[in-house]
LUMLO-550865 format. One record per residue (C-alpha): x, y, z; residue in one letter. Coordinates in steps of 0.2 Angstrom, whole numbers, padded with zeros to 4 digits, always signed. Each point is the difference from the previous one (the first is absolute). Example, Ala and Ser with C-alpha at 12.3 -4.5 7.8 and 13.67 -1.06 7.14 Angstrom:
+0062-0022+0039A+0006+0017-0003S
END
This chain:
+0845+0572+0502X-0007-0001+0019X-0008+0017-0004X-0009-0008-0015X-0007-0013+0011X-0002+0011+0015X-0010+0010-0015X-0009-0014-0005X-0006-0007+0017X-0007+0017+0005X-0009-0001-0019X-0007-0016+0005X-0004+0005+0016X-0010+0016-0004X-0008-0011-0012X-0006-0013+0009X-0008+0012+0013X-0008+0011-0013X-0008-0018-0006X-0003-0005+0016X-0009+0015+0003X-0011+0001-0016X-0006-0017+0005X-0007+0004+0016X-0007+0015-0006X-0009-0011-0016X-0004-0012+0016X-0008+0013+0011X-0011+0008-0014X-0004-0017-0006X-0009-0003+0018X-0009+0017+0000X-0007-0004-0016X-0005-0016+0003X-0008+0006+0018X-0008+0013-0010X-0009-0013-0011X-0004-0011+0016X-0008+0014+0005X-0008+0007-0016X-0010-0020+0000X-0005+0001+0017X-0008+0015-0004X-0010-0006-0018X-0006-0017+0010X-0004+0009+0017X-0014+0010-0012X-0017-0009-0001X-0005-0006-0015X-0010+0012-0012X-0020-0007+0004X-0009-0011-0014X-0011+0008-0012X-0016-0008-0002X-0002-0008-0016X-0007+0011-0016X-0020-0002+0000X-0003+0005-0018X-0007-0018-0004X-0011-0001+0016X-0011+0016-0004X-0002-0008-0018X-0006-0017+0009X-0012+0010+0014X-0007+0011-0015X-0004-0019-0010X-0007-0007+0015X-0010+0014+0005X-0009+0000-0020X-0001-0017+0003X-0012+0000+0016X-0007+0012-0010X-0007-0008-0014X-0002-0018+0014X-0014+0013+0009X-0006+0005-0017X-0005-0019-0004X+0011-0001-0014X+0012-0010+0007X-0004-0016+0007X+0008-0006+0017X+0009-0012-0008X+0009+0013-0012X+0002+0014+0011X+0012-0014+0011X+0009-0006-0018X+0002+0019-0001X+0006+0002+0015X+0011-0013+0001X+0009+0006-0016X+0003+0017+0005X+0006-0005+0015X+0013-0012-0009X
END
């Protein structure tokens, strides 16, 4: 019987160092990852930010091209002044 718990302590033993172990191991790892990540979002939000495209001017060119045919047909005469700015003010929105 002594040897059996003799056995049996050096199990329990052996055991709770191997656990012991794996836990502060798993500890360890869990740090360098986490420092890894630390590091990785320092790095993103260090970057500048990508630079603000100008807005899309498809609709501008329509609108210069409407107000240019509009002065156009004001110095022709056939537009009166007080059309051409109802015209104007339209296009313009």
């Amino acid at each position: 019987m002594p040897r059996l718990l003799g056995a049996m302590a050096r199990t329990a033993v052996i055991a709770g160092t191997a656990q012991a172990t794996a836990n502060a191991v798993n500890r360890r790892q869990a740090e360098k990852n986490m420092s890894a990540v630390a590091q990785a979002e320092q790095q993103v939000y260090a970057q500048p930010a990508p630079p603000v495209q100008a807005a899309p001017t498809e609709g501008m060119d329509d609108k210069l091209a409407q107000l240019e045919r509009l002065g156009q047909l004001k110095a022709q005469g056939i537009l009166s002044e007080e059309e051409f700015a109802h015209q104007k003010a339209a296009i313009l929105g």
